[in-house]
C-alpha positions in Angstrom: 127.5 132.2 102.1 129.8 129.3 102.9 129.8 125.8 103.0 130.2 125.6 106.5 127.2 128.5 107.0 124.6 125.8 105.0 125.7 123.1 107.1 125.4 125.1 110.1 121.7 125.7 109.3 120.8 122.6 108.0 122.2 121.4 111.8 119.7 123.9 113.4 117.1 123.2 111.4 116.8 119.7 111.0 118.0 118.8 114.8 114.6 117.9 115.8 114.0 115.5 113.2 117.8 113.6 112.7 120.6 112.6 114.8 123.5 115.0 113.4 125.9 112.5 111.8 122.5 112.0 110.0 122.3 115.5 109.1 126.0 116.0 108.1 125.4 112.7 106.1 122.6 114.3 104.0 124.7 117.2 103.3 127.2 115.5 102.5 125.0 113.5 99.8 123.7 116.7 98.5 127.1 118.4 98.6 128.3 115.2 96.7 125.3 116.0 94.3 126.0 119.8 93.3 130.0 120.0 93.8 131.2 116.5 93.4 132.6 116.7 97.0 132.9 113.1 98.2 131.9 112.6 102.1 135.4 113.5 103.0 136.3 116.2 100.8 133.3 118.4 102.2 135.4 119.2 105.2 138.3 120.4 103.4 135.9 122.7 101.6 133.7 124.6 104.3 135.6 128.0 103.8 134.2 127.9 100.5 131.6 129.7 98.9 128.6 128.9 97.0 127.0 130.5 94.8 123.2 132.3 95.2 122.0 129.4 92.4 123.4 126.0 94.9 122.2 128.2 97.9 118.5 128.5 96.8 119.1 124.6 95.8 120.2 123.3 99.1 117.7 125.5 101.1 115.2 124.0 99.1 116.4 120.9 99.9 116.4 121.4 103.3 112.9 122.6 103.0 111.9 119.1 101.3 113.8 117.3 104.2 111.6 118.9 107.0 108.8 118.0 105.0 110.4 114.4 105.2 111.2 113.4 102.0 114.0 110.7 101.9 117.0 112.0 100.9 117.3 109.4 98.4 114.3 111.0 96.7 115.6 114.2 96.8 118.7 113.5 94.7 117.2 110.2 92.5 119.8 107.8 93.1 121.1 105.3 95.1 124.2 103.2 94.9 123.3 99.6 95.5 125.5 96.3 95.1 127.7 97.8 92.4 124.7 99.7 90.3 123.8 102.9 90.0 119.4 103.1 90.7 117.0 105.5 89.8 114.2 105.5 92.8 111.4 107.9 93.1 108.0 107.3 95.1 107.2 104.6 92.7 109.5 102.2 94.6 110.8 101.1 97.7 114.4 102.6 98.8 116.7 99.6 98.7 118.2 98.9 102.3 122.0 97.9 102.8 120.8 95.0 104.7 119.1 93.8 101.3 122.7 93.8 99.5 123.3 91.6 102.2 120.9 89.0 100.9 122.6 89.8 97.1 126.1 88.6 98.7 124.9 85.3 100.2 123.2 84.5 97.0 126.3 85.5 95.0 128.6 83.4 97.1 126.3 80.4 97.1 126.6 79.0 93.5 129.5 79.0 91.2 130.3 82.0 88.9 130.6 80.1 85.6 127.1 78.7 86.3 124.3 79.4 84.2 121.3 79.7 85.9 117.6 80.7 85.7 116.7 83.3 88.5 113.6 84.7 89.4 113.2 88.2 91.6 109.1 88.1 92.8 108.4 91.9 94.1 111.2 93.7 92.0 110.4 97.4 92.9 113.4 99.3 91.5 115.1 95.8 90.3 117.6 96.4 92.7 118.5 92.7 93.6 117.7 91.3 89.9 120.4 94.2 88.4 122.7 93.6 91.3 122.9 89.6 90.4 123.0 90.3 86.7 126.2 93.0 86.9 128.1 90.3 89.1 126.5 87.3 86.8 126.4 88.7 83.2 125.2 84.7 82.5 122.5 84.5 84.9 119.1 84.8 82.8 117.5 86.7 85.5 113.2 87.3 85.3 111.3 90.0 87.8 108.8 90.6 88.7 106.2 93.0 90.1 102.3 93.8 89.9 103.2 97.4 90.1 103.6 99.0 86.5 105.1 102.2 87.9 107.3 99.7 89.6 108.2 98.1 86.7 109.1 101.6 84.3 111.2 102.5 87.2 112.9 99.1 87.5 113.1 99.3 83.2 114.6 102.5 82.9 117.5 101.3 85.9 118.0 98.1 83.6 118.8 100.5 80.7 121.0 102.7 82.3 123.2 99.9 83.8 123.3 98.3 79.9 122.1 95.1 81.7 119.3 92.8 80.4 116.3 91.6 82.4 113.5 89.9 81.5 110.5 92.0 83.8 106.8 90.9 83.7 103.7 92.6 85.2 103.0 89.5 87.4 100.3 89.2 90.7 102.7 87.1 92.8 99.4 86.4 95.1 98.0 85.1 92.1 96.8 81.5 91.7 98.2 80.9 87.7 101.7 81.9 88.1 103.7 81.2 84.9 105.2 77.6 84.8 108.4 78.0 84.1 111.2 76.0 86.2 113.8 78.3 87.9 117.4 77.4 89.9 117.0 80.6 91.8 114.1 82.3 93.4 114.4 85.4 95.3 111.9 88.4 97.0 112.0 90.8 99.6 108.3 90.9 99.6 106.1 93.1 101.2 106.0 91.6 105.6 105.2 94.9 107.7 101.9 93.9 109.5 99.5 96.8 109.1 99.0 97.0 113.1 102.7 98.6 112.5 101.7 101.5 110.8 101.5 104.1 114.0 105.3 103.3 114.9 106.6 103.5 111.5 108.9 106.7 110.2 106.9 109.7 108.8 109.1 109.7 105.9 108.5 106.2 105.2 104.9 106.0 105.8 104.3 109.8 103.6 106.6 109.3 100.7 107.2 105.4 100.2 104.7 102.7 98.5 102.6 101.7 101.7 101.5 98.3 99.3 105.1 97.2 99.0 105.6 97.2 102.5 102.7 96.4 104.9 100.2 93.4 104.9 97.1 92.3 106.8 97.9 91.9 110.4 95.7 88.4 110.4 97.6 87.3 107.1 101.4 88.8 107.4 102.9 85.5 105.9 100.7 85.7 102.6 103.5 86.5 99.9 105.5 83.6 101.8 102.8 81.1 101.7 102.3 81.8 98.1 106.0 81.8 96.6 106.7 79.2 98.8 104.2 76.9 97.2 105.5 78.4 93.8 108.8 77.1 94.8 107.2 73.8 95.5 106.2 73.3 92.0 108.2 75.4 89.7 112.2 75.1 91.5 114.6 72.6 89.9 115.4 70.1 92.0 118.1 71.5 94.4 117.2 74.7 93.4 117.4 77.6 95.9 114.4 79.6 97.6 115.9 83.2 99.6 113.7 85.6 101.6 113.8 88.8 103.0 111.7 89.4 106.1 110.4 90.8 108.9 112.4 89.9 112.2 109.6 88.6 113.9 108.0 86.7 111.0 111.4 84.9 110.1 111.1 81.4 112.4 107.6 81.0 111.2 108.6 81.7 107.3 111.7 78.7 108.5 108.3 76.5 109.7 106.6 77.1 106.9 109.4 75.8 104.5 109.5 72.8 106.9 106.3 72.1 106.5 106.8 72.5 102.5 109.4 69.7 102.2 112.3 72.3 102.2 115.7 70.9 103.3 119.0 72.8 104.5 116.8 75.5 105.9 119.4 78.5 107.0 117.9 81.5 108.4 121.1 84.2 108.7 121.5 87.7 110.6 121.7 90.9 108.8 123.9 93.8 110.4 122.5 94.5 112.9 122.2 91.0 114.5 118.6 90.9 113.4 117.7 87.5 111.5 116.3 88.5 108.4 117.6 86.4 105.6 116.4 82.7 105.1 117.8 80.0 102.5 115.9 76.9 101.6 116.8 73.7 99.0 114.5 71.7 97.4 114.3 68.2 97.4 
């Protein structure tokens, strides 16, 4: 069998479930995976043939993605903001909009700064590695009440040879530890629970429901509670950045209006979407 025959029936199989540049971009991961093929090279390579062993690997594959399992699970890693991840059901996939977010914080503080940053709701430790492999003198804390969270997020930290300092913390929780930060970041969980019925089957099946949804008559909890966090524990002009939920985002701004915040900028991801939100303290 060929390259081209696998991708031909990966097309055909999958068609009902993926767009096909969605399709030929999975192969293309997996092909990346098992030959080293970048994205481009698989073209120049579909004459070729591939052995009984990769065969009965990609089929499987395929099996796992019509059972839809992210294809981010299937292979274990992810490239994100210039490191290398580790995910597994344990965390949340990181989104390209959310290296987004790692840019604006990057580009809004000098690099020969040292500063004290705080990531609330680490998951993988995607943003905290990110900001520590561009800012080797950040001291960087995360943290997350999930402890399979937090081996996953570990284990990234240790491949990567970059140090953070991770704590099993309840950010809902009323004694947060009193420490003062210049930086506090999270991409907490936003997705009101009403949202459920629309979401993606292989979100919903395969990814950490708790790090995503939250009571539809409470959806700005984690913001409320960070936010008064902030309050207390930011230096003064220290910065406060969220990830959110589109429609949540102008009452997350009002809510750091009402908490004293100044030089509130709420920015676009992408997709034109406004997702990001920067606050100061006073």
């Amino acid at each position: 069998m060929k390259v081209v025959d696998l991708r031909n029936i990966f097309e055909q199989e999958l068609q009902s479930l993926y767009e096909i540049d969605e399709i030929r971009q999975h192969f293309a991961a997996l092909c990346e995976l098992y030959f080293g093929y970048t994205s481009a090279e698989v073209v120049l390579h579909l004459q070729e043939a591939v052995s009984a062993t990769i065969s009965t690997k990609l089929k499987d594959n395929l099996f796992q993605l019509k059972k839809h399992i992210p294809i981010q699970y299937i292979i274990g890693k992810v490239d994100f903001a210039g490191v290398r991840l580790t995910v597994n059901t344990s965390v949340l996939i990181p989104r390209p909009e959310t290296e987004e977010l790692v840019h604006w914080i990057l580009t809004s503080f000098p690099k020969d700064e040292p500063l004290q940053v705080l990531d609330i709701g680490t998951g993988s430790g995607c943003i905290a590695l990110a900001l520590k492999k561009a800012r080797p003198n950040w001291h960087i804390s995360a943290w997350d009440i999930d402890v399979n969270a937090l081996q996953v997020a570990q284990q990234n930290a240790k491949d990567n040879d970059l140090h953070i300092d991770f704590h099993q913390v309840d950010s809902l929780s009323k004694n947060l530890p009193l420490k003062k930060w210049d930086i506090i970041v999270s991409n907490p969980p936003y997705v009101p629970e009403a949202l459920k019925k629309t979401t993606q089957p292989h979100v919903l099946e395969q990814e950490p429901v708790h790090a995503i949804f939250v009571p539809d008559n409470n959806s700005l909890c984690f913001y409320e509670r960070i936010c008064d966090y902030a309050v207390q524990q930011l230096n003064p002009s220290g910065k406060l950045f969220f990830e959110g939920h589109t429609p949540l985002m102008n009452s997350v701004k009002t809510l750091l209006q009402q908490a004293g915040f100044s030089d509130i900028v709420l920015r676009n991801d992408f997709r034109s979407n406004p997702r990001f939100i920067q606050a100061i303290k006073q």
